[in-house]
N, C-alpha and C positions, 0 to 999 in steps of 0.2 A: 700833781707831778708837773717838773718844768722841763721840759724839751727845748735844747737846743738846739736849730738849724741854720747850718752855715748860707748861703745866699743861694747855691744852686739846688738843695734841699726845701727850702723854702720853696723856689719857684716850682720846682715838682709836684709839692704838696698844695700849692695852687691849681696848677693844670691840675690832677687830680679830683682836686675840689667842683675846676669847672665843666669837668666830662663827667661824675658823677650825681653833680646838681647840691654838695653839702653846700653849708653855710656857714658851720665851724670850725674853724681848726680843731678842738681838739676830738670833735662828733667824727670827724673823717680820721686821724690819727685813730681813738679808742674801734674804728669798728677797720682801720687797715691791723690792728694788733688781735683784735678779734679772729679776722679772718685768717690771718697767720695762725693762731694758737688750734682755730678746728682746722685746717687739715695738715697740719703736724698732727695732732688726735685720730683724724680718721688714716691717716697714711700707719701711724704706730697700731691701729685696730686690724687695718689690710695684714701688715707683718706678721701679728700676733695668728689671726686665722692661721695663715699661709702658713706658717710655722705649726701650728696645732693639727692640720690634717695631714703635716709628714711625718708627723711622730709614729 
């Protein structure tokens, strides 16, 4: 997959790089999409309970 980033984007995804210690762009991209995707997951599992014990 090819991502594009405009310049301030880029620099983000550097500082990023350099507070978390990656090396790659796309190793640091695939695990910020990662960590997006669980807890969107775990926030939809919270709702799902919540919702099941008022029924």
């Amino acid at each position: 997959m090819i991502i594009r980033l405009n310049q301030e984007a880029q620099q983000q995804l550097e500082a990023l790089m350099l507070r978390t210690g990656y090396t790659s762009h796309n190793h640091c991209i695939n695990v910020m999409i990662s960590s997006v995707t669980n807890n969107l997951r775990r926030e939809d599992e919270k709702k799902a309970k919540i919702k099941a014990t008022h029924i």
